[in-house]
DSSP file (Angstrom, degrees, kcal/mol; ACC not computed):
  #  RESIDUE AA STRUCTURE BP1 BP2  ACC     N-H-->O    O-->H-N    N-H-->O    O-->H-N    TCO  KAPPA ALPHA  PHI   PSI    X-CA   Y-CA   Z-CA
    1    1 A X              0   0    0      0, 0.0     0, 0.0     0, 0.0     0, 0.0   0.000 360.0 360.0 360.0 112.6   -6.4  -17.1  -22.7
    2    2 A X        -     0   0    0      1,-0.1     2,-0.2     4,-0.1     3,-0.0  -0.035 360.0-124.8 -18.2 135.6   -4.6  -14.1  -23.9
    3    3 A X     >  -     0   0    0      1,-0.1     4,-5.6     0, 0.0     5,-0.3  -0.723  37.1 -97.1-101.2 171.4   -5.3  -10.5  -23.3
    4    4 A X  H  > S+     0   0    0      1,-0.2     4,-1.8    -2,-0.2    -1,-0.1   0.787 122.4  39.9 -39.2 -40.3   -5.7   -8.2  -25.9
    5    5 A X  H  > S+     0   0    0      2,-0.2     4,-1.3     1,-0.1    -1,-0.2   0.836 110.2  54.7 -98.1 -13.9   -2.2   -6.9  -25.8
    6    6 A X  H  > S+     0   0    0      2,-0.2     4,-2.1     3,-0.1    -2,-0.2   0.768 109.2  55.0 -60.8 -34.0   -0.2  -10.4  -25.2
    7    7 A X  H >X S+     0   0    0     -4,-5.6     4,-2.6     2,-0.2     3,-0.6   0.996 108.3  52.6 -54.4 -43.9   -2.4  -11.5  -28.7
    8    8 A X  H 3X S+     0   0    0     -4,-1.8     4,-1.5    -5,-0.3    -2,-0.2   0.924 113.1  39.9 -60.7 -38.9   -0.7   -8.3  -30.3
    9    9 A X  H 3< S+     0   0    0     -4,-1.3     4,-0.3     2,-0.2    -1,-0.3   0.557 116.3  49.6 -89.9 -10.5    2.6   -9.3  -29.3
   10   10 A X  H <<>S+     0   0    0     -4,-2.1     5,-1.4    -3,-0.6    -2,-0.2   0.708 113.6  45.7 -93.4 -19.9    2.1  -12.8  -30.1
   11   11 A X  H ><5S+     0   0    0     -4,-2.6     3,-1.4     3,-0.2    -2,-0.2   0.647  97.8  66.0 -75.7 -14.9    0.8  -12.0  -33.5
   12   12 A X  T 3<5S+     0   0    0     -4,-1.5     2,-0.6    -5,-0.4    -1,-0.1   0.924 104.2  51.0 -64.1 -31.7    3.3   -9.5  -34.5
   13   13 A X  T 3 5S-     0   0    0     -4,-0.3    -1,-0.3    -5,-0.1    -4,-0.0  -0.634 127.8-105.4-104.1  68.0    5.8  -12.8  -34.4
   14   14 A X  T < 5 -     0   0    0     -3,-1.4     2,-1.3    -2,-0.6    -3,-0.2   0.589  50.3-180.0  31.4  31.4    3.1  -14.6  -36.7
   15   15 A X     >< -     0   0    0     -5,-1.4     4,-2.1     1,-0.2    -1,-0.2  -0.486  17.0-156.3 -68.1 116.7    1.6  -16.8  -34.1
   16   16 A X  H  > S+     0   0    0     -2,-1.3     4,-1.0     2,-0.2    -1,-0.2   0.906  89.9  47.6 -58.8 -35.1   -1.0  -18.6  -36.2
   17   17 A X  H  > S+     0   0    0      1,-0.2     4,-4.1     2,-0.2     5,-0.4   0.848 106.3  52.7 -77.8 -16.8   -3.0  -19.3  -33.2
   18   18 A X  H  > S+     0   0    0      1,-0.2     4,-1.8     2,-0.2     5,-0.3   0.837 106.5  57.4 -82.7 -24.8   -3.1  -15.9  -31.6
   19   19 A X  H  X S+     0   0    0     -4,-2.1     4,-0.9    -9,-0.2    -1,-0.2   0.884 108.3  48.7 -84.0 -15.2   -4.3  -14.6  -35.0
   20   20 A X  H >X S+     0   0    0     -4,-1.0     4,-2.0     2,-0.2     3,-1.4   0.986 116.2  38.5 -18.9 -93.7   -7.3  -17.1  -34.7
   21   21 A X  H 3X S+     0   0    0     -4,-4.1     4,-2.8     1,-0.3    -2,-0.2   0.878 120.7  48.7 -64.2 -33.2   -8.2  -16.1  -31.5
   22   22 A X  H 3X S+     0   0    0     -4,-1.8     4,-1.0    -5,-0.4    -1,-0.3   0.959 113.7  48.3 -65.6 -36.9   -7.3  -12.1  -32.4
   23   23 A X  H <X S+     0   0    0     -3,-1.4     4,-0.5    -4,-0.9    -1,-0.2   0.666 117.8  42.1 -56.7 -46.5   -9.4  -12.4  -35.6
   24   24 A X  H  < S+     0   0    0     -4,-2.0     4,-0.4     2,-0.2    -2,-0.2   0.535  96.6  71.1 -69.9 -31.1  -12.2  -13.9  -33.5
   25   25 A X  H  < S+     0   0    0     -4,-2.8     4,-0.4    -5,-0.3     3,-0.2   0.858 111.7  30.1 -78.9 -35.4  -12.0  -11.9  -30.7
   26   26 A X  H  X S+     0   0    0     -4,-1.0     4,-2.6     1,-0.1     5,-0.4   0.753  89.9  93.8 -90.8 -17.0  -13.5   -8.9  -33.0
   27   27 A X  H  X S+     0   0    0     -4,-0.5     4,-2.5     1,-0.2    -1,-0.1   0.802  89.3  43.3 -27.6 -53.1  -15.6  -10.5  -35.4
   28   28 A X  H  4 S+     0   0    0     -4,-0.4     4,-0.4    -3,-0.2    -1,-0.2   0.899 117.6  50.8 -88.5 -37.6  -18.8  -10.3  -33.7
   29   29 A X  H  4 S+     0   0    0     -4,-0.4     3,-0.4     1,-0.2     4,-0.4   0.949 123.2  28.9 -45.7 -63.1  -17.8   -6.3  -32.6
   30   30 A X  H  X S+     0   0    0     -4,-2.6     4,-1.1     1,-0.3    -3,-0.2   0.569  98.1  88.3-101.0 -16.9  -16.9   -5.3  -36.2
   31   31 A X  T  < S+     0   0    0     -4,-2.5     4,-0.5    -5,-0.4    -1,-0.3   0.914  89.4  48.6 -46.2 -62.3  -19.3   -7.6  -38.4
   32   32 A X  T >> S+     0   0    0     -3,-0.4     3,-1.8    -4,-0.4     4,-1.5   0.776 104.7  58.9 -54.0 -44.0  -22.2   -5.3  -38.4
   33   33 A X  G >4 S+     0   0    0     -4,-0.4     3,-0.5     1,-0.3     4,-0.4   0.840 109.0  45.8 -29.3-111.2  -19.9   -2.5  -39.4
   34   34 A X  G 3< S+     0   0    0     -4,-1.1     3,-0.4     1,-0.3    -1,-0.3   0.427 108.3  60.2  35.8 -60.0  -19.2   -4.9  -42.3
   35   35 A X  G X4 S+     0   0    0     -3,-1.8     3,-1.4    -4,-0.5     5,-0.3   0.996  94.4  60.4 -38.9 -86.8  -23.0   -5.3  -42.6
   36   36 A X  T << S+     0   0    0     -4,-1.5    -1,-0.2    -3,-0.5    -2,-0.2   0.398 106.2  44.0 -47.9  -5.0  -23.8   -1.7  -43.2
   37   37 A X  T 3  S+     0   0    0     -4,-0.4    47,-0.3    -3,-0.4     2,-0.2   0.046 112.4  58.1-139.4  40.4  -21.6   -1.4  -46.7
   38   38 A X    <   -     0   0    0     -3,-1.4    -3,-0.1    45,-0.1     3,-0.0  -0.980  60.8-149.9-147.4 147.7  -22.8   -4.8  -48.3
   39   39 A X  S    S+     0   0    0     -2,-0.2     2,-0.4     2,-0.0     3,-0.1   0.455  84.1  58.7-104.5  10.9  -25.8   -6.6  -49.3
   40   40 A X     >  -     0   0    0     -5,-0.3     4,-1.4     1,-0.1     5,-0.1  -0.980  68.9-144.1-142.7 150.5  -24.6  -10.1  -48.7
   41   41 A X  H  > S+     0   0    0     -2,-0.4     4,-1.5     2,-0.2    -1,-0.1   0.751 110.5  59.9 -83.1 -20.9  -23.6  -11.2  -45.5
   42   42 A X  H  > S+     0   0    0      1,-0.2     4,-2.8     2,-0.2    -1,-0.1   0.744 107.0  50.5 -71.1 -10.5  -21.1  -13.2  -47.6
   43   43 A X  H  > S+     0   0    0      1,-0.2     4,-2.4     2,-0.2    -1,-0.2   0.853 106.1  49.5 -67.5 -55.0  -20.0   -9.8  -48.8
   44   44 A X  H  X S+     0   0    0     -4,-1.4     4,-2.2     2,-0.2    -1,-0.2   0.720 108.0  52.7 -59.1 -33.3  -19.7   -8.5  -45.6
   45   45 A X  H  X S+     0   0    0     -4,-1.5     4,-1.0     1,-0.2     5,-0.2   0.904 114.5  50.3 -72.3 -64.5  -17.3  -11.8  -44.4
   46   46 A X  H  X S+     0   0    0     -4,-2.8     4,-2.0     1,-0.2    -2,-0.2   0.886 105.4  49.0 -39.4 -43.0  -15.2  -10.9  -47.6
   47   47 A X  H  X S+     0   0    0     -4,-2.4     4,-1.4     2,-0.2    -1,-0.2   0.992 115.5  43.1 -55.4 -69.3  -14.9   -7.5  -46.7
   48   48 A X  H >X S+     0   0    0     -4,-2.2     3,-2.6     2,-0.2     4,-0.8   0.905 112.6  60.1 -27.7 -75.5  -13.6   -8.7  -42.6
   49   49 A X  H >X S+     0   0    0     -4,-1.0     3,-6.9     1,-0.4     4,-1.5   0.879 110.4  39.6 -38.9 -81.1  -11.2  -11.5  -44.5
   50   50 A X  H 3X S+     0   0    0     -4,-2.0     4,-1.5     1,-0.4    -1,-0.4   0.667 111.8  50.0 -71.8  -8.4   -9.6   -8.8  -46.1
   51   51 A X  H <X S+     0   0    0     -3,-2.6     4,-1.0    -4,-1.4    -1,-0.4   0.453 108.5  56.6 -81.3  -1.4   -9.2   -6.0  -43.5
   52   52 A X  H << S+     0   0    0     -3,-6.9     4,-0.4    -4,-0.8    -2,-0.2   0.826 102.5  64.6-100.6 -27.7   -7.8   -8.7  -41.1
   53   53 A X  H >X S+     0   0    0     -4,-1.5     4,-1.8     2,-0.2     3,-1.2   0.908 104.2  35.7 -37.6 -66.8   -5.4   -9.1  -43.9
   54   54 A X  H >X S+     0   0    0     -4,-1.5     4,-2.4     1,-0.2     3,-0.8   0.966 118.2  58.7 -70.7 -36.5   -3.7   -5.9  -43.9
   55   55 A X  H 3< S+     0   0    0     -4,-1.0    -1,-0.2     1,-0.2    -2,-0.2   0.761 103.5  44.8 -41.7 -26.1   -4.1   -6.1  -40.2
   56   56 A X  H <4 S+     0   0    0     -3,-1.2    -1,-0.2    -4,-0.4    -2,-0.2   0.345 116.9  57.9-126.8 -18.2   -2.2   -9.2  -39.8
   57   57 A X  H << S+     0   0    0     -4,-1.8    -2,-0.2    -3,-0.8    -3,-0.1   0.704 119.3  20.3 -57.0 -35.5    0.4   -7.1  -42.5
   58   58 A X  S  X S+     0   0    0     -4,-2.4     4,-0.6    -5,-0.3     3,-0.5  -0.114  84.3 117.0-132.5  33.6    1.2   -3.9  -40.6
   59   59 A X  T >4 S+     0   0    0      1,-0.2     3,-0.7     2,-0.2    -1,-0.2   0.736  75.0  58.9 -90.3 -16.0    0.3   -5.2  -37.4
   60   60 A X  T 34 S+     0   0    0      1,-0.2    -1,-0.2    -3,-0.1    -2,-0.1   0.565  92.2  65.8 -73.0  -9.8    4.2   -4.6  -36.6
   61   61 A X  T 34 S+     0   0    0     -3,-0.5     2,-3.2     1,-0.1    -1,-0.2   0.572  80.7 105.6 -70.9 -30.6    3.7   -1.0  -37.4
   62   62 A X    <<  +     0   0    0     -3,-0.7     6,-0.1    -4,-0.6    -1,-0.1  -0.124  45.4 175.6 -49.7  68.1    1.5   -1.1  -34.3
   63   63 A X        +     0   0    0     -2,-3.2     2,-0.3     1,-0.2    -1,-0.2   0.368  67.3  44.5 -81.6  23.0    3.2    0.7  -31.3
   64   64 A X    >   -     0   0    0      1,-0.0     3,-0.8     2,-0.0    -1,-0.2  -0.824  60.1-163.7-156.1 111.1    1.0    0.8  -28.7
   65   65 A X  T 3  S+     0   0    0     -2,-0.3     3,-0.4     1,-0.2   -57,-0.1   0.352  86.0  74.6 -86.7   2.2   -0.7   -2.4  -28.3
   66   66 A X  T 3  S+     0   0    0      1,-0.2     3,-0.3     2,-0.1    -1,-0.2   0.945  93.5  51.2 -48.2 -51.3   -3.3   -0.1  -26.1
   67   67 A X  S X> S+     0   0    0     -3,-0.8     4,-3.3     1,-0.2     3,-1.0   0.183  80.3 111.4 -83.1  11.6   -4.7    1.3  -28.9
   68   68 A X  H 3> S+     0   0    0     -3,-0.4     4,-1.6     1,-0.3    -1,-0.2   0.658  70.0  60.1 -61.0  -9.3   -5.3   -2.0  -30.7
   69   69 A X  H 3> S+     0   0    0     -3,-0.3     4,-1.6     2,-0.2    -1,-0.3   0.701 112.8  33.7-105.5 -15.2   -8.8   -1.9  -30.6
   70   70 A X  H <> S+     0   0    0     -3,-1.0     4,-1.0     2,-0.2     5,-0.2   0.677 115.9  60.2 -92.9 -17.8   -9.3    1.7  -32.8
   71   71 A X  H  X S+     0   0    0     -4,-3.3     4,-0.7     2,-0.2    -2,-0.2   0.960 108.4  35.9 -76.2 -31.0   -6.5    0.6  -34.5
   72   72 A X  H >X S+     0   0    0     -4,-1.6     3,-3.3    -5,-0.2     4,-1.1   0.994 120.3  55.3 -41.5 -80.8   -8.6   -2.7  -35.6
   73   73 A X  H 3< S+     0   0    0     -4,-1.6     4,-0.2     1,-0.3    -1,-0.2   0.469 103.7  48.0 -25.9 -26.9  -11.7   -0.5  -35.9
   74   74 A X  H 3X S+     0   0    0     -4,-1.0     4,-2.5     2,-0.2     5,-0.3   0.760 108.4  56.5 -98.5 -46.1  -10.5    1.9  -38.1
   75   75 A X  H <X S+     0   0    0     -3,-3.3     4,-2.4    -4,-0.7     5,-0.4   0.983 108.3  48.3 -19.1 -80.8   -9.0   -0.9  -40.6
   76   76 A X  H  X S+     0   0    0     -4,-1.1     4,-0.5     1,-0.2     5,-0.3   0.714 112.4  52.4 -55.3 -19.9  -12.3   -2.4  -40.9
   77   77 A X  H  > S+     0   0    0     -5,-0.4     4,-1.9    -4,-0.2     3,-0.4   0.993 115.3  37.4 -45.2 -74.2  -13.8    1.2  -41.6
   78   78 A X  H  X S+     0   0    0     -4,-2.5     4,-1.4    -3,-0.3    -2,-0.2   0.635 112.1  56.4 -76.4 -30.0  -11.6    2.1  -44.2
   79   79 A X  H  X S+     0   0    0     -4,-2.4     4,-1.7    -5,-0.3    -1,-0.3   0.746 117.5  40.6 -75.1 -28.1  -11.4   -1.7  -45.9
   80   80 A X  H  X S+     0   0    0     -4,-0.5     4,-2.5    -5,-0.4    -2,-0.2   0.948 109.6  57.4 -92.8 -37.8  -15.7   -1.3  -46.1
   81   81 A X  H  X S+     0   0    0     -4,-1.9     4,-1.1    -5,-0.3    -2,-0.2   0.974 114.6  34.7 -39.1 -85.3  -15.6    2.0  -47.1
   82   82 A X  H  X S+     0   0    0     -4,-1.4     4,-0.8     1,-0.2     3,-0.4   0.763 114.1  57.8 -51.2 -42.4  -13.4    1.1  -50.1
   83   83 A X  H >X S+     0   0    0     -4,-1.7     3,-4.0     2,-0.2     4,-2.6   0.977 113.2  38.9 -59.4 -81.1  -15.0   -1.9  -50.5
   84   84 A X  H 3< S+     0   0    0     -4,-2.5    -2,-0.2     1,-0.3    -1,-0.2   0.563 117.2  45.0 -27.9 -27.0  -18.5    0.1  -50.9
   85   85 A X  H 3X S+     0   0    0     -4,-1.1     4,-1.3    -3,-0.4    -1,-0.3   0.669 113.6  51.9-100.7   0.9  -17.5    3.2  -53.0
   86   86 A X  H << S+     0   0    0     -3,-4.0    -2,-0.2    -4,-0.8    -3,-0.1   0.688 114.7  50.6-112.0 -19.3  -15.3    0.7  -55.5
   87   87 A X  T >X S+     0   0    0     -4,-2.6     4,-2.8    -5,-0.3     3,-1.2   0.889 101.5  56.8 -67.7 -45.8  -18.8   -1.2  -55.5
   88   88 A X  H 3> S+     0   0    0      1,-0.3     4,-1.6     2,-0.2     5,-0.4   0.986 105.5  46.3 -78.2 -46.8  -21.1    1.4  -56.3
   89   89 A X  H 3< S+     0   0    0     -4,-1.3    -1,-0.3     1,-0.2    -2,-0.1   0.576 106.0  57.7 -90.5  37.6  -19.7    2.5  -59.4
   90   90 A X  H X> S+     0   0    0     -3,-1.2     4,-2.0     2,-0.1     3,-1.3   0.801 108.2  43.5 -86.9 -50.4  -19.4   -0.6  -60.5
   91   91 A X  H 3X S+     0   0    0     -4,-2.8     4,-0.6     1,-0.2    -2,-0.2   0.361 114.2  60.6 -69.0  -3.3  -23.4   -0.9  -59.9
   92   92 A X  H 3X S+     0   0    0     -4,-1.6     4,-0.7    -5,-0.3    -1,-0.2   0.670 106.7  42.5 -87.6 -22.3  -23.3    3.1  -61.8
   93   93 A X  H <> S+     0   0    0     -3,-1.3     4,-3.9    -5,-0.4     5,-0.3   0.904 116.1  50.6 -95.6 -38.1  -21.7    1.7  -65.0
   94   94 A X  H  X S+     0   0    0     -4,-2.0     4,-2.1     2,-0.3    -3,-0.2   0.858 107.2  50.7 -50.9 -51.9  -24.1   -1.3  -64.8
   95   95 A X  H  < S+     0   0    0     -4,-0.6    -1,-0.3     1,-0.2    -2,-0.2   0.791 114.0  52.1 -43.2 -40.7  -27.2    0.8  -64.4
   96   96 A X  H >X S+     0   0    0     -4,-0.7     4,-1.4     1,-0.3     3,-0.8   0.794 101.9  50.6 -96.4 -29.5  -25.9    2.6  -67.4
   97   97 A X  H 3X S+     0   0    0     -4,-3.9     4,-2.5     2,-0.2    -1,-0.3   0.965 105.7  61.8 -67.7 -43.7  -25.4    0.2  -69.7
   98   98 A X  H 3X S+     0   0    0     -4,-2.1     4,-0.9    -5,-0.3    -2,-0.2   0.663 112.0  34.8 -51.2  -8.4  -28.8   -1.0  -69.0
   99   99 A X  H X> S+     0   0    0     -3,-0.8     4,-1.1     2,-0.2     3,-0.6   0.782 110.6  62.0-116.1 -59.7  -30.4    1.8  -70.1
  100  100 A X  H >< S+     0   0    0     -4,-1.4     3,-1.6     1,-0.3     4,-0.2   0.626 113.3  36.9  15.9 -84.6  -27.9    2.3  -72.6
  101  101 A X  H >X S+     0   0    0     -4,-2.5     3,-3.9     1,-0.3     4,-1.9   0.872 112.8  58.4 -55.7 -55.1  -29.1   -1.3  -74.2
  102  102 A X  H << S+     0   0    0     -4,-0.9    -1,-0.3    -3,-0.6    -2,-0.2   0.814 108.5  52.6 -48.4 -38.3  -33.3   -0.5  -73.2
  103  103 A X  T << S+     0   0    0     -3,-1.6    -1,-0.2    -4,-1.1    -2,-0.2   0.429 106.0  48.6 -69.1  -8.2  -32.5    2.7  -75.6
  104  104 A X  T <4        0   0    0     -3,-3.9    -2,-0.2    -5,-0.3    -1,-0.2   0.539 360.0 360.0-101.0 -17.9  -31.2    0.6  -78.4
  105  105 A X     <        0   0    0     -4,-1.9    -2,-0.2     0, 0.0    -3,-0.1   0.604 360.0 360.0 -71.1 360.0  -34.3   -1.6  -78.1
């Protein structure tokens, strides 16, 4: 098994397995984080999925494979976060068309 910072340096030259096991190795940290800015857990996986994405993008931007674990953290912040404010006004315009339509009735 890998430590944290041989995974970093084996995913920065795309090792598919070390981005498994890197991908895996935070999952159960950073899911509830996830949790908190969804209603679906399935929401919450999408949400992971796509922060691991840009992770597994600029993970060559990383230069201190110390700091990998705020650098993760911070991802998944900012990926749920966006996920969560680009949700609610979607669920504001929704609201509003529904009373919109109850006012035409």
């Amino acid at each position: 098994m890998l430590n944290e910072q041989e995974l970093v340096k084996a995913c920065q030259k795309n090792d598919r397995k070390a981005q498994t096991a890197f991908y895996n190795l935070y999952k159960s940290k950073l899911m509830g984080v996830c949790r908190r800015y969804t209603r679906t857990p399935e929401e919450a996986e999408d949400i992971y999925q796509e922060a691991f994405v840009k992770i597994f993008n600029n993970i060559h931007t990383l230069e201190n494979p110390k700091a990998v674990g705020a650098w993760v953290r911070k991802a998944v912040i900012h990926t749920a976060i966006n996920y969560y404010h680009a949700n609610l006004k979607f669920q504001q315009n929704t609201e509003y068309e529904n009373i919109v339509q109850i006012g035409r009735a």
